[in-house]
C-alpha positions as CSV (number, residue, x, y, z in Angstrom):
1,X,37.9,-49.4,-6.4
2,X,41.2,-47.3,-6.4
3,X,41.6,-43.7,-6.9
4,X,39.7,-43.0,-10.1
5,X,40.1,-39.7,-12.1
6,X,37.7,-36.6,-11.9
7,X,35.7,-36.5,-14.8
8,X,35.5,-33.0,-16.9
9,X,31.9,-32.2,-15.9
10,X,33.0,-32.6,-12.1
11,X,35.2,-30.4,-12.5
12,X,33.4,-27.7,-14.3
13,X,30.7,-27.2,-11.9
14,X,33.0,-27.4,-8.9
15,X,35.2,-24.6,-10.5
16,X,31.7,-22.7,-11.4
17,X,30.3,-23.6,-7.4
18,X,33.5,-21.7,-6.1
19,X,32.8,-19.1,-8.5
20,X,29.6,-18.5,-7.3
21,X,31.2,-18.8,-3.8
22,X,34.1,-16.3,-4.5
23,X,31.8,-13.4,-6.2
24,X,30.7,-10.2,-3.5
25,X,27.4,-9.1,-3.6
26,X,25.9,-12.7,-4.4
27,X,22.2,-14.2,-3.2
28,X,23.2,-14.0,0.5
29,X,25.0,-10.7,0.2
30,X,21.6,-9.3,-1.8
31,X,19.5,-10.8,1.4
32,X,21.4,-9.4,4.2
33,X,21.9,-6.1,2.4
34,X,20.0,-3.5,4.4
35,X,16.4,-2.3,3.9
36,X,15.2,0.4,6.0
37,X,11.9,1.7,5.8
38,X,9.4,4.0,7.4
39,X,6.5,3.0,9.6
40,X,3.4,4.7,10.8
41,X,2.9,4.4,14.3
42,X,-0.5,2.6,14.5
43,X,-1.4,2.3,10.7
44,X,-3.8,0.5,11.6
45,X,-6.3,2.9,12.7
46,X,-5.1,5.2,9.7
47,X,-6.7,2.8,7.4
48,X,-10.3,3.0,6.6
49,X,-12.3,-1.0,7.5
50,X,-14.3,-2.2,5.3
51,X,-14.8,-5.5,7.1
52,X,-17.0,-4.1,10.0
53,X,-19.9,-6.5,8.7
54,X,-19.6,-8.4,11.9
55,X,-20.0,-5.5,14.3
56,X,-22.9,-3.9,16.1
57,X,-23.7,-0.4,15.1
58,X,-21.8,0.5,18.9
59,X,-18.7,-0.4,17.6
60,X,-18.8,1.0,13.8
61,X,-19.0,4.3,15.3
62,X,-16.3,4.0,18.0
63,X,-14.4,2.6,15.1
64,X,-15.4,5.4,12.6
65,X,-14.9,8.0,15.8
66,X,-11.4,6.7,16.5
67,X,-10.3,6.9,13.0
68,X,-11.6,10.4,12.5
69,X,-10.1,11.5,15.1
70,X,-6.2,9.9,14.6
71,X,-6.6,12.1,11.4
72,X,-6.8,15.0,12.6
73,X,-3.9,14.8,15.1
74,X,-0.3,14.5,14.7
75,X,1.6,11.7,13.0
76,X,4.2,9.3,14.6
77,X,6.4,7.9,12.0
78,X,9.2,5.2,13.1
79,X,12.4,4.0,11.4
80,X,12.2,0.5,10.9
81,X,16.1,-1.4,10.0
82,X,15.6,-4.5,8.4
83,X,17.1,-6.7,5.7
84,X,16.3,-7.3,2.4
85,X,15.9,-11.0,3.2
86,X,13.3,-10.0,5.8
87,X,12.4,-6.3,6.0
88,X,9.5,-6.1,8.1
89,X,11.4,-7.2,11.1
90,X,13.2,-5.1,13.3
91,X,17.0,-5.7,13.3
92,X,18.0,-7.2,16.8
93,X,20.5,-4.7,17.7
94,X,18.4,-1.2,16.8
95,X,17.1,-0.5,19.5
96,X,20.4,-0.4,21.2
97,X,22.8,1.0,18.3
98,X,22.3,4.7,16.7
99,X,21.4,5.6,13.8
100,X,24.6,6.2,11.7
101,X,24.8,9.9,10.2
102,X,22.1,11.1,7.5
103,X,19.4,13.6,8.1
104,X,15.6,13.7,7.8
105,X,13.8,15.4,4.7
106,X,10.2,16.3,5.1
107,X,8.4,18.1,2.1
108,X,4.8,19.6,2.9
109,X,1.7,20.0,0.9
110,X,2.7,23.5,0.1
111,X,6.0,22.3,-1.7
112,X,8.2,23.3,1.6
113,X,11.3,21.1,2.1
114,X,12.8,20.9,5.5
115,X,15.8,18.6,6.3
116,X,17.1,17.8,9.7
117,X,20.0,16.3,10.5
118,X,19.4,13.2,12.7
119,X,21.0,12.2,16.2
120,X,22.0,9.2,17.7
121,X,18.8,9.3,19.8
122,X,16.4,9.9,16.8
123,X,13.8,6.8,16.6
124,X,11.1,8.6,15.1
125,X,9.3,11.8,14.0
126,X,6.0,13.4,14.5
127,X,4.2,15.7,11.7
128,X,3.0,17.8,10.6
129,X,4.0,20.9,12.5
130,X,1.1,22.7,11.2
131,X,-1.9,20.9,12.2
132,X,-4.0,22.9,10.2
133,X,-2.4,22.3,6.4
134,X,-4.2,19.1,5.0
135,X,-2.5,17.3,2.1
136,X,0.2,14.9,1.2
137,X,3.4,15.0,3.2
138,X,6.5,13.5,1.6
139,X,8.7,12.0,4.3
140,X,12.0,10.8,2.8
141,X,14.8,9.7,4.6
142,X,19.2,10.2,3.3
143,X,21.6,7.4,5.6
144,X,25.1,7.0,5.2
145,X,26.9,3.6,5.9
146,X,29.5,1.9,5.6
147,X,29.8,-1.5,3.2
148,X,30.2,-5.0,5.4
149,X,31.4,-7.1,2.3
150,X,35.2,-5.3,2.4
151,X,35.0,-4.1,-1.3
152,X,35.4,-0.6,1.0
153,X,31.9,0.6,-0.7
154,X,29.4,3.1,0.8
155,X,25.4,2.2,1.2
156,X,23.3,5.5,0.6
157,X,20.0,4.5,2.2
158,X,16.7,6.8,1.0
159,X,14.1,5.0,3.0
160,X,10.5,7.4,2.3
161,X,6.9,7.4,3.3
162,X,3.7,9.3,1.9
163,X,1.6,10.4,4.9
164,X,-2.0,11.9,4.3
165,X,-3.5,14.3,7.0
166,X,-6.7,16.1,6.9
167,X,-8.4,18.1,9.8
168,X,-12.0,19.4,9.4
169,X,-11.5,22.9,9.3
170,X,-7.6,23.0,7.7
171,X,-6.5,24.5,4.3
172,X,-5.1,22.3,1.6
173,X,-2.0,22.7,0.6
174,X,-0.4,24.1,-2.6
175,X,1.8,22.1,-4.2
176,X,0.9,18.5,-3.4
177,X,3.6,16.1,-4.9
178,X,4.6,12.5,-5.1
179,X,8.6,13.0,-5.4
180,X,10.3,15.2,-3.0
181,X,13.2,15.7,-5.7
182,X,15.7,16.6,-3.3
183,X,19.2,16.1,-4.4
184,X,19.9,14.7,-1.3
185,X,17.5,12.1,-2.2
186,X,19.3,10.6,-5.2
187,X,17.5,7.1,-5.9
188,X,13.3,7.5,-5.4
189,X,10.1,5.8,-5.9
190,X,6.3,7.9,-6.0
191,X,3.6,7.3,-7.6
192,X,3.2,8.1,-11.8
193,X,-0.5,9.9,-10.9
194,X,-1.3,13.5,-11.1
195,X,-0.3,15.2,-7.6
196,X,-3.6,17.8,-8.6
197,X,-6.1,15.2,-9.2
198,X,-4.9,12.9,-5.8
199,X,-4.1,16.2,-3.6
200,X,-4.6,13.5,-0.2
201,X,-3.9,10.3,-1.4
202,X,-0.7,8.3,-2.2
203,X,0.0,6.2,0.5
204,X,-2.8,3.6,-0.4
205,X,-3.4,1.2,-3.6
206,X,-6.5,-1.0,-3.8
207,X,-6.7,-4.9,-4.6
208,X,-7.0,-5.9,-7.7
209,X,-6.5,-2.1,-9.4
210,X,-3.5,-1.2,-11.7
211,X,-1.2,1.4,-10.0
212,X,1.1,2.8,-12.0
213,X,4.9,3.9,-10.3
214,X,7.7,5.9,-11.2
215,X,11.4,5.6,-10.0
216,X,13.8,8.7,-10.8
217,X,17.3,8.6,-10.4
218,X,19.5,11.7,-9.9
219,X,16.4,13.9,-10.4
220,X,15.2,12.1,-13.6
221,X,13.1,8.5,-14.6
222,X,15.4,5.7,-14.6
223,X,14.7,3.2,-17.6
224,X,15.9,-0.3,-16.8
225,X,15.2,-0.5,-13.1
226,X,14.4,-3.3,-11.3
227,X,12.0,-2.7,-8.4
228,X,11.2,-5.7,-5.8
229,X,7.5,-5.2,-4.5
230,X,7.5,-7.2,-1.1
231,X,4.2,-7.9,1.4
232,X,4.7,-8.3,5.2
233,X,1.9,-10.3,5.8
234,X,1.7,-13.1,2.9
235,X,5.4,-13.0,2.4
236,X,4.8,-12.2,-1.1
237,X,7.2,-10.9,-3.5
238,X,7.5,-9.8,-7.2
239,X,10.1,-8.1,-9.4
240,X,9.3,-5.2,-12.2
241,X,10.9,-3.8,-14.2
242,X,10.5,0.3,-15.5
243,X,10.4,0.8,-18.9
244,X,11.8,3.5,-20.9
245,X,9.6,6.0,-18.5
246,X,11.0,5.0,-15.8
247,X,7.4,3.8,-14.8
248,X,6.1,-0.2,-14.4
249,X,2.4,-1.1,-13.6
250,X,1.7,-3.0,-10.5
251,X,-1.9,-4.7,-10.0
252,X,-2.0,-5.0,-6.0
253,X,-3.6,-8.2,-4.3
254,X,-6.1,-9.1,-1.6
255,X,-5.0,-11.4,0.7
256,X,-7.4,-12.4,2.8
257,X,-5.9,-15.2,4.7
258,X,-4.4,-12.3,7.1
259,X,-5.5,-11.0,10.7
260,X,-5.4,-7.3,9.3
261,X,-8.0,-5.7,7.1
262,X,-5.0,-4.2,5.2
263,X,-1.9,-5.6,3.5
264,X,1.3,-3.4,3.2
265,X,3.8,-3.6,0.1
266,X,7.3,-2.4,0.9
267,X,8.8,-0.7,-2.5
268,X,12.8,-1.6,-3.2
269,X,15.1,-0.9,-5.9
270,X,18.7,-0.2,-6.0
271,X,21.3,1.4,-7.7
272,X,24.6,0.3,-8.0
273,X,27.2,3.2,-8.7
274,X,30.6,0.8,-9.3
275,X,32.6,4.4,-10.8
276,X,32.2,5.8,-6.9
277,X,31.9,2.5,-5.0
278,X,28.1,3.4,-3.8
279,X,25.1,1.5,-3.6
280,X,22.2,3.5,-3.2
281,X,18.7,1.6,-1.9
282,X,15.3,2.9,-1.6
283,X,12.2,2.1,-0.1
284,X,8.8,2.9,0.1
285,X,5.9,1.6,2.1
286,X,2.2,1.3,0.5
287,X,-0.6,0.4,2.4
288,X,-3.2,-1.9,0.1
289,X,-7.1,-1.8,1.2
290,X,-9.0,-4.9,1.9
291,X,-12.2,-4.9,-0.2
292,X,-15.7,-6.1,1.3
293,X,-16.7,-9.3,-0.2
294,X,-18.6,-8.6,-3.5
295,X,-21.2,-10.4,-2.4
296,X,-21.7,-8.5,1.1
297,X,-21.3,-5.1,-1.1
298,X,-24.1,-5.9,-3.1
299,X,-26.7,-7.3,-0.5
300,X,-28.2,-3.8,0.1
301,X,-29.1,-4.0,-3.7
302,X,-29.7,-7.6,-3.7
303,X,-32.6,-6.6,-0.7
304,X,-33.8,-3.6,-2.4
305,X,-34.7,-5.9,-5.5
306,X,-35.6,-8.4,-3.8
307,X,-38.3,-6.9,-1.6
308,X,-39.6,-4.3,-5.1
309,X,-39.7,-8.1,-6.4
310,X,-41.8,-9.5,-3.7
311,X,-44.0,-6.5,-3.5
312,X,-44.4,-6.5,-7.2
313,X,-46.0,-10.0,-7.4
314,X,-47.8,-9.3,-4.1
315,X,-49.9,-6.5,-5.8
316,X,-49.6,-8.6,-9.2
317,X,-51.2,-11.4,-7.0
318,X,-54.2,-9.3,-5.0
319,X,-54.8,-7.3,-8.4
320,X,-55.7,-11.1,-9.7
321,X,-58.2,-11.8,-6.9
322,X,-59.6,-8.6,-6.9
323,X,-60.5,-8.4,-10.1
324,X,-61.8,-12.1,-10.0
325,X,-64.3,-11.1,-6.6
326,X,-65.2,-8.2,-9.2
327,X,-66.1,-10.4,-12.3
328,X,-67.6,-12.9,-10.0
329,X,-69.7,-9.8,-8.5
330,X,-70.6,-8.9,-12.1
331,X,-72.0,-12.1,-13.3
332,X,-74.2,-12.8,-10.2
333,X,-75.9,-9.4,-11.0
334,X,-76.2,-10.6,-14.6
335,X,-77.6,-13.5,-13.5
336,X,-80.4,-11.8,-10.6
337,X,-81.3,-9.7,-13.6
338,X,-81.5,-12.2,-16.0
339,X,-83.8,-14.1,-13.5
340,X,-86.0,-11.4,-12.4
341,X,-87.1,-10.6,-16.1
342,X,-87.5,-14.7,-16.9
343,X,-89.9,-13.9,-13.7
């Protein structure tokens, strides 16, 4: 055949291949960027079940007993280090490498901020410190670390968590809020609903409901964001971005091909300051609820008209024969009477 000539097109898309190639920051760069978040140390009794249709009335109540009670006491909350690629899973080496410098900022239901600087041994916090205050605790998270790729960049981690508590004879607090608008905390994520009407809530969406967000940069809405909402069951993952609010409208999913009877969505955005060589990453975990079956949540109503049905004809059907035995009463007195005068 001989040595023929690369053709133009060849060429081209080699030249844009090593482009692609050649470019920091790219697809594989975006995956392995980090992605810390916060989890709750057993979430899973935290969340309310709605699938207890297959249990016995024994276990409803332990369940309902255990889940009142894990309210009431302290929370566990644990840094998880993952990847954007994958950020429900535990990095390999986190267990035995600190955590860099940064510091831990925890806002209360009365509007009190309290940072603390974090050690090398810190692997988790418990709150609140006033077991009596019921409300919404902002838990947010400020990480320092250095940039892998060589562009001699700094990552600004903000990893935060909205954690409800409520004991039976507490106070609620204050100043409930969904942004802990510390400036510490440049790049965050909260929800766009009044902090007065949801004074406990937060932390939870529902299927199929539109939740409206907010992410503020540098203490005010950033327009133009794009946030990546990603599940760690399903695997699921969809991009949004804010409008000029600073706000986008997610409509949460039921998966129900999961072990859980909850799904969680992990929050990400990022920010990329190129004047000071900073990228700055948030996260935020939200817990979604796993509705009953509509057709299990109606059968209590499908029963109540059903048996008002049943018992409706039943008297319909023994008003009938009643008044038949009557008329049939009737006539044969007509008819002695009739005969007894013929007589």
């Amino acid at each position: 055949m001989g040595n023929r000539p690369v053709g133009p097109l060849v060429c081209l898309l080699i030249l844009v291949q090593l482009a692609i190639n050649a470019v920091p920051g790219g697809v594989n760069a975006g995956e392995s960027s980090p992605a810390w978040s916060w989890r709750l140390v057993e979430e899973g009794l935290h969340v309310y079940r709605f699938d207890m249709d297959g249990l016995d009335w024994r276990q409803i109540r332990r369940e309902r007993d255990q889940r009142r009670t894990v309210q009431e006491k302290s929370k566990r909350i644990e840094l998880l280090r993952g990847l954007l690629g994958d950020p429900f899973a535990a990095m390999g080496d986190q267990v035995e490498s600190p955590v860099p410098a940064g510091k831990i900022i925890v806002r209360d239901p009365d509007g009190v901020r309290k940072a603390t600087p974090v050690g090398p041994d810190t692997r988790d916090i418990a709150l609140p410190e006033d077991i009596g205050l019921n409300g919404r605790y902002l838990v947010g998270g400020h990480f320092v670390l250095a940039d892998g790729d060589g562009r001699d960049r700094r990552l600004y981690l903000y990893p935060k968590m909205i954690v409800g508590h409520y004991k039976n004879d507490g106070r609620p607090g204050s100043h409930p809020a969904f942004f802990i608008d510390d400036p510490d905390i440049a790049l965050e994520i909260g929800s766009a609903r009044s902090p007065a009407q949801y004074q406990m809530g937060g932390g939870f969406q529902r299927p199929h409901e539109r939740s409206e967000m907010e992410v503020r940069y540098q203490g005010r809405p950033m327009a133009g964001a794009t946030v990546e909402a990603i599940a760690e069951g399903s695997g699921w993952r969809r991009s949004y971005l804010t409008n000029g609010s600073g706000r986008f409208t997610v409509t949460s999913f039921d998966d129900r091909s999961g072990h859980r009877h909850y799904e969680k969505l992990l929050y990400v955005v990022r920010v990329d300051d190129r004047q000071n060589r900073i990228l700055h990453i948030a996260t935020l975990p939200v817990i979604v609820f796993r509705n009953r079956p509509e057709w299990t949540s109606h059968v209590a109503g499908y029963g109540l008209w059903a048996g008002l049905s049943i018992g409706g004809a039943m008297l319909l059907v023994g008003g009938a024969m009643l008044r038949k035995r009557r008329q049939q009463r009737l006539n044969l007195v007509c008819f002695d009477q009739c005969r007894i005068k013929e007589e």
